[in-house]
N, C-alpha and C positions, 0 to 999 in steps of 0.2 A: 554273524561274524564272530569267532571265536577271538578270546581275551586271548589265550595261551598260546606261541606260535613259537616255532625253532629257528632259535637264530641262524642268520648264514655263517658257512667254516670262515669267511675271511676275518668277520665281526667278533665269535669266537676267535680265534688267534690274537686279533687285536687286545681284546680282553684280559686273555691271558699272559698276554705278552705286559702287558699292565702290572705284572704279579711278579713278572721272571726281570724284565727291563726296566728297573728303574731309571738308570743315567749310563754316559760309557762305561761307567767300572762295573754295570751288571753283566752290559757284555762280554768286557775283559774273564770278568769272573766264570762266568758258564766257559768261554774257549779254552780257558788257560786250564780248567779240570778234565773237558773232554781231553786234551795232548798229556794229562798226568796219567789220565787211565789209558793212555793209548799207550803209556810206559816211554813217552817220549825223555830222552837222554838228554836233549839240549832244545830248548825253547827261546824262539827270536818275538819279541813285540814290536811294532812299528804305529805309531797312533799320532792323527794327525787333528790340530787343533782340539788337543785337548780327549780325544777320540769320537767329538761330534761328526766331524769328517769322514776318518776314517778310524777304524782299526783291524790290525791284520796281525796274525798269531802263525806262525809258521814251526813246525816241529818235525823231530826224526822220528816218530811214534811207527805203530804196526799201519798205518796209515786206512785208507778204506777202499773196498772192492769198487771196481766199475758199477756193476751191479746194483750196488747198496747209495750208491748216491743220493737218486732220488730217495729212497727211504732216509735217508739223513735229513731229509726235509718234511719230513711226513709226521703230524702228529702222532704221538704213542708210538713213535716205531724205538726200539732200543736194541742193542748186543749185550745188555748188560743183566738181562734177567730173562727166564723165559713160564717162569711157572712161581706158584706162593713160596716154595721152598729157597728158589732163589731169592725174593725177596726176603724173607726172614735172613739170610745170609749172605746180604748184599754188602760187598766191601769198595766199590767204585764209590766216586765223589758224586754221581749223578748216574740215576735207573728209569726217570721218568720217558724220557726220549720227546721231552717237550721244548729243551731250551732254544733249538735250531729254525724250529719251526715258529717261535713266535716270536724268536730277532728277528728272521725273513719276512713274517707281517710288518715289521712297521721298518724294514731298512731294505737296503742291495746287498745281497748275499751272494759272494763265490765260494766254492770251494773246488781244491784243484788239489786230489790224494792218490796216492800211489803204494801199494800194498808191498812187501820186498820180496812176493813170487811173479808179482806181474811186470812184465817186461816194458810196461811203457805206463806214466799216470794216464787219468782221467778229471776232467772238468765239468761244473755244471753251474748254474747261474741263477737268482732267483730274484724277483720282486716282487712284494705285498705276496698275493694273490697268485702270481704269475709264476710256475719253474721252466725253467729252460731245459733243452733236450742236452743227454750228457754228452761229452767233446773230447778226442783224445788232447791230452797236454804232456808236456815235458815237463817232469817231477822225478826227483829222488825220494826212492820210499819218504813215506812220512807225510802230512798232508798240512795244507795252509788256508785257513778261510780268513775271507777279509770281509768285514761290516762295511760300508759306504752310506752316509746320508741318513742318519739314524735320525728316525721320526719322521721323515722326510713327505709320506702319506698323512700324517697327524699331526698339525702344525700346534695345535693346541697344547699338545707332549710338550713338542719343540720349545716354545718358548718358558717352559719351567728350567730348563737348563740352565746352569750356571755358568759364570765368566768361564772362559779357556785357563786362566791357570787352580781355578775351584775343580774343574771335573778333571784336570791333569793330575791335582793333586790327590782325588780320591783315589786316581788307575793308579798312580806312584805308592802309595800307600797300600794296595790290593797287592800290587807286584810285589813288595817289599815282604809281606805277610806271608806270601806264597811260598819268594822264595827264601825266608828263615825255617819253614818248615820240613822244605825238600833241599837241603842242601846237597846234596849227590848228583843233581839235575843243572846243568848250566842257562843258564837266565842270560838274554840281553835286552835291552828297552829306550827304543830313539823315539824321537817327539821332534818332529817339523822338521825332520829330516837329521838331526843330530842325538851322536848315542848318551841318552841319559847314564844306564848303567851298563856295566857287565861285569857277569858271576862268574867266574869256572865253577866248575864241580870241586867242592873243597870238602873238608869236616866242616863240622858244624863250628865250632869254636873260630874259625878262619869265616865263613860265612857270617858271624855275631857279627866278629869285627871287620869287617869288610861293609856292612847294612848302617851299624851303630859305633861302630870304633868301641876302644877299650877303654873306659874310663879310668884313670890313674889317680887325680888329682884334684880339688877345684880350690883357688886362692880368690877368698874374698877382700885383700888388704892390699894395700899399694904397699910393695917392698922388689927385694931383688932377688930373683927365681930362676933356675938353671933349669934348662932339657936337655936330652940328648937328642942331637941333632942326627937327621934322615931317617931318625927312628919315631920319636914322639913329635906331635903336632900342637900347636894352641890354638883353642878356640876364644873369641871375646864374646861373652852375650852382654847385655846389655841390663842391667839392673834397676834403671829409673822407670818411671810408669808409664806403660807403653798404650796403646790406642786399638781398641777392634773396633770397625765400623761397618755393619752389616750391609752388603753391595749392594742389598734394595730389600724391600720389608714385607714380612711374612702374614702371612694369613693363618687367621687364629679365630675359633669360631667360639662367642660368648657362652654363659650359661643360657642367653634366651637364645640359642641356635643362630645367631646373628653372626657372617664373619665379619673381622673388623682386616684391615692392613697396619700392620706398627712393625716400626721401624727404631731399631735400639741402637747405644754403644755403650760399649765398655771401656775401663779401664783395669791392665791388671799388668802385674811383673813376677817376675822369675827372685823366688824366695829359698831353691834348691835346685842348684846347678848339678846334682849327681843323678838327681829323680827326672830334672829336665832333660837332660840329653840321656839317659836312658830310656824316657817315654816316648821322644818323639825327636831326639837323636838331635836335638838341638837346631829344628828345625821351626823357625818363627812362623812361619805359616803354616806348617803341622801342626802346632799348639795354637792357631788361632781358627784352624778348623774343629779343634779340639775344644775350645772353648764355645764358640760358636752353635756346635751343635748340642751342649748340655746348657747352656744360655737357652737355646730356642726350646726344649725338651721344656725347663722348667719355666718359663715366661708364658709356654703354652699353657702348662700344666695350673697355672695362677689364673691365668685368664679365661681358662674353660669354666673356672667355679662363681666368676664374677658377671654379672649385668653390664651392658653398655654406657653406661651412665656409671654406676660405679670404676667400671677399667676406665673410662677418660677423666673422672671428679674424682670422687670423694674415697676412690683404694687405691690412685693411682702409685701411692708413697708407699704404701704396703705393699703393692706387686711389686716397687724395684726393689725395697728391700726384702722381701720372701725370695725372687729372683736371686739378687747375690748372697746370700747366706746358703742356697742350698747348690746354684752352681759351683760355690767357691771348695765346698766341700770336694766335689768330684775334682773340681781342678789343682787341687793341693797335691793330687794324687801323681800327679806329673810336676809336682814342684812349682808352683806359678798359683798366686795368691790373687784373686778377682778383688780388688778393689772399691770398686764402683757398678752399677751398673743403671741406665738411666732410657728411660721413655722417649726417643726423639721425638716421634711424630706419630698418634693413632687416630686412625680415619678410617670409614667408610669405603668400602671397593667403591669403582669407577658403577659398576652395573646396579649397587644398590644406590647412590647417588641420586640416580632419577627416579626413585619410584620414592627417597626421603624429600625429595624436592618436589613430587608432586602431593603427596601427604602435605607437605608443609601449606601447598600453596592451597588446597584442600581444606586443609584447617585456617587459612589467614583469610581465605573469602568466607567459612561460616562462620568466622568471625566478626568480618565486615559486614556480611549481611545482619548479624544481629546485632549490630551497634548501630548500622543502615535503618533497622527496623523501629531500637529506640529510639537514633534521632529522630524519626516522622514521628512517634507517637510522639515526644518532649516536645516539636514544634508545633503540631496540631492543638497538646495543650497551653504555649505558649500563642500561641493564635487565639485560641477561643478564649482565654483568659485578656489578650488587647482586645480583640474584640469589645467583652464584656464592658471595661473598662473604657474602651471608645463609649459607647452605649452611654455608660453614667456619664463621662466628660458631656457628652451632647446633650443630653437629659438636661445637668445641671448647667449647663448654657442658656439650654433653649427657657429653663425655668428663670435664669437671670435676665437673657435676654427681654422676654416676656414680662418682667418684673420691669424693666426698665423702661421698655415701653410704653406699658403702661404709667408708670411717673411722667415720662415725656409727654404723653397724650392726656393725660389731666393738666399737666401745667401748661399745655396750648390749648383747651378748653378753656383755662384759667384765662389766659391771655385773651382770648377769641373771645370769651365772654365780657370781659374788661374793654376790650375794645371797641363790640354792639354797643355794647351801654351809650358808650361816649360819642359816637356816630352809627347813626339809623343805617345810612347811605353805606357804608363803609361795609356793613354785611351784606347786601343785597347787590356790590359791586364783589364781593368776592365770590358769592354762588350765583355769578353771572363766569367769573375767572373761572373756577371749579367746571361750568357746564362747558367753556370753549375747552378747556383740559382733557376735557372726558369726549371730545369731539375729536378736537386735532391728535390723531395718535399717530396717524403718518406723516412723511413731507408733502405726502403729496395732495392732502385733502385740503380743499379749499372753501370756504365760507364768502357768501354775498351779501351785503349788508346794504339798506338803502342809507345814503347819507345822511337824510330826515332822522334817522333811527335815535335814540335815546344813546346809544353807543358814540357814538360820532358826537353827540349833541355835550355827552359830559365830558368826553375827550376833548372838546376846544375850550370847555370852559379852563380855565389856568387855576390847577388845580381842583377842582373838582365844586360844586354847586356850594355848598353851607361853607366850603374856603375860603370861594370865591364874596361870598355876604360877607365872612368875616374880614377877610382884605377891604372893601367894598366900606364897611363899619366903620374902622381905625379912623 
């Protein structure tokens, strides 16, 4: 079986689509330049939840052939170059002919265009994998494709996605870009069904102000200040130290290739109210995506050169302060001074978890078992060490014992000698005792004696025969 094999078209698309698609505003991006090259006059946006949903671009451009539809979904296919020379002198915003075809991987693609020699549009449909057969539609030249359900095959994509007004505000931000560049072209842009913006075709000077307004003025001092009214507007920002707290925490992979999850917040305020709202028009959540994304650039950038052990201990103070010293730089740049910047929480993804909790438990039983190991050996030598020490106790017992003994049994020799002396009878009635002793060992042996017997004969005497003489005497 070969190692080498060729992927399928759909896996490819997907792939690529990886490259082209990063969030809504990738898509916004690629449509909104196909309708520039299309020489379109006035461009409608319409994006729904954020453009996770939907997004739909609708323009009066040279629109596209019946014909060419499927090819608009076809990788490599392009009108915009046809040979090396084109390419060397290619003046479209896009020549690949790839971007179409790898949003249709991973979302529901229509599109519904109308050329301005063809008497009636055409439509066509696609998902993943799948294109649909083209359909006539009612269209005025110009053509409209709409995204629906982006990622919707690739759930995996899906959940990198940011909140609905993070990936709003990137497509706002794309829109905005787009249209300070082409101011000749009218722009409009609704979100949940309500119109964000709308451009006419203006100059460019009327489009500034019209995106960023015109700055005039900024009082930093409490006093009393005149406008002219229906002409000039006041803006208030806010000057005390405000709050970024990142919606959930990024993954950042150490110097030992390990990622971690950390989760940051800032603090920072607005130190230049002329660079503020020129940079990002005075928009607090424009400058906290602004801040946000050169925070995570340089937090990464700190954390890539460190150890796991080092990013949670002993550099933890270093990374936030390398952190804000070199975002604050960037963010000066729009007028708003980074203050602070601090570590919430760094941990362990969910998937590494278990394989550091089986290591752990990995290492805590060969621990156990070798501490297992030393208690037996430490108690086997406590063991043979009471042992030993029983041994002498008994020894020296049985040597005491023995000692004692024998004092006992000399000093009843002693007695038992003392006592023969003094009656004859008196030992010859005790190893008469001694042999019934060494007789009756059970209950239930029994002895017959004749009553003539010498037993009987000194038992009646009272007291016993040399007693009874000496009573007898007296």
């Amino acid at each position: 079986m070969t190692a080498i094999r060729v992927l399928p078209d759909l896996l490819v698309s997907q792939i690529a689509a990886g490259e082209v698609v990063e969030r809504p505003a990738s898509v916004l991006k690629e449509l909104l330049e196909n309708s520039l090259d299309a020489d379109a006059r006035g461009i409608t946006v319409t994006l729904d939840e954020g453009g996770a949903k939907r997004i739909q671009v609708e323009d009066d451009g040279a629109g596209i052939a019946r014909d060419d539809l499927p090819l608009a979904l076809a990788r490599h296919a392009t009108s915009k170059i046809r040979s090396l020379e084109d390419l060397e002198g290619v003046r479209s915003m896009g020549f690949r002919g790839e971007a179409l075809a790898s949003i249709a991987s991973v979302s529901r693609v229509s599109i519904t265009a109308c050329t301005r020699e063809a008497p009636h549009g055409a439509a066509i449909r696609a998902e993943g994998p799948h294109i649909g057969e083209v359909e006539p539609a009612a269209r005025a030249p110009g053509t409209t494709v709409t995204v629906t359900d982006l990622y919707f095959n690739t759930p995996a994509r899906r959940k990198f996605l940011r909140s609905e007004a993070t990936e709003f505000g990137h497509c706002d931000e794309l829109f905005r870009r787009i249209a300070l560049a082409r101011p000749e072209i009218a722009f409009t842009l609704k979100h949940n069904g309500r119109a964000s913006r709308h451009l006419r075709s203006q100059p460019l000077r009327e489009r500034v102000a019209a995106l960023l307004g015109e700055f005039i003025d900024a009082k930093t001092e409490a006093g009393l200040y005149f406008k002219v009214p229906l002409v000039q507007n006041i803006k208030f920002y806010d000057r005390r130290i405000l709050t970024l707290d990142a919606p959930e925490p990024d993954r950042i992979t150490t110097a030992e290739k390990k990622p971690l999850r950390v989760d940051f917040i800032a603090y920072w305020r607005i130190i230049d109210v002329r660079k503020y709202y020129q940079s990002v028009t005075g928009d607090e959540e424009a400058a906290k995506r602004r801040l946000a994304q050169t925070i995570r650039a340089n937090l990464a950038q700190e954390i890539n050169k460190r150890t796991i052990h080092e990013t949670i201990s002993t550099e933890r103070n270093n990374i936030m302060n390398e952190t804000r010293q070199k975002a604050d730089a960037d963010a000066r740049t729009i007028g708003v001074e980074i203050v602070d910047v601090r570590l919430r929480r760094v941990e362990l993804p969910d998937e590494v978890l278990a394989q550091v909790y089986q290591r752990m438990e990995s290492e805590r039983k060969r621990v156990a078992n070798e501490l297992r190991s030393q208690g037996g050996a430490e108690s086997e030598k406590i063991r043979a060490d009471a042992d030993r020490q029983r041994e002498v106790i008994l020894a020296d017992a049985y040597k005491q014992a023995q000692k004692t003994k024998g004092e006992g049994d000399a000093r009843a020799s002693a007695i038992y000698a003392s006592a023969y002396g003094q009656d004859a009878e008196f030992y010859s009635f005790y190893r008469s005792l001694e042999a019934y002793k060494a007789t009756f060992k059970n209950k239930s042996d029994v002895m017959v004696l004749d009553p003539s017997a010498d037993f009987f004969q000194y038992l009646k005497q009272s007291g016993g025969g040399r007693a009874a003489q000496r009573r007898s005497g007296k």
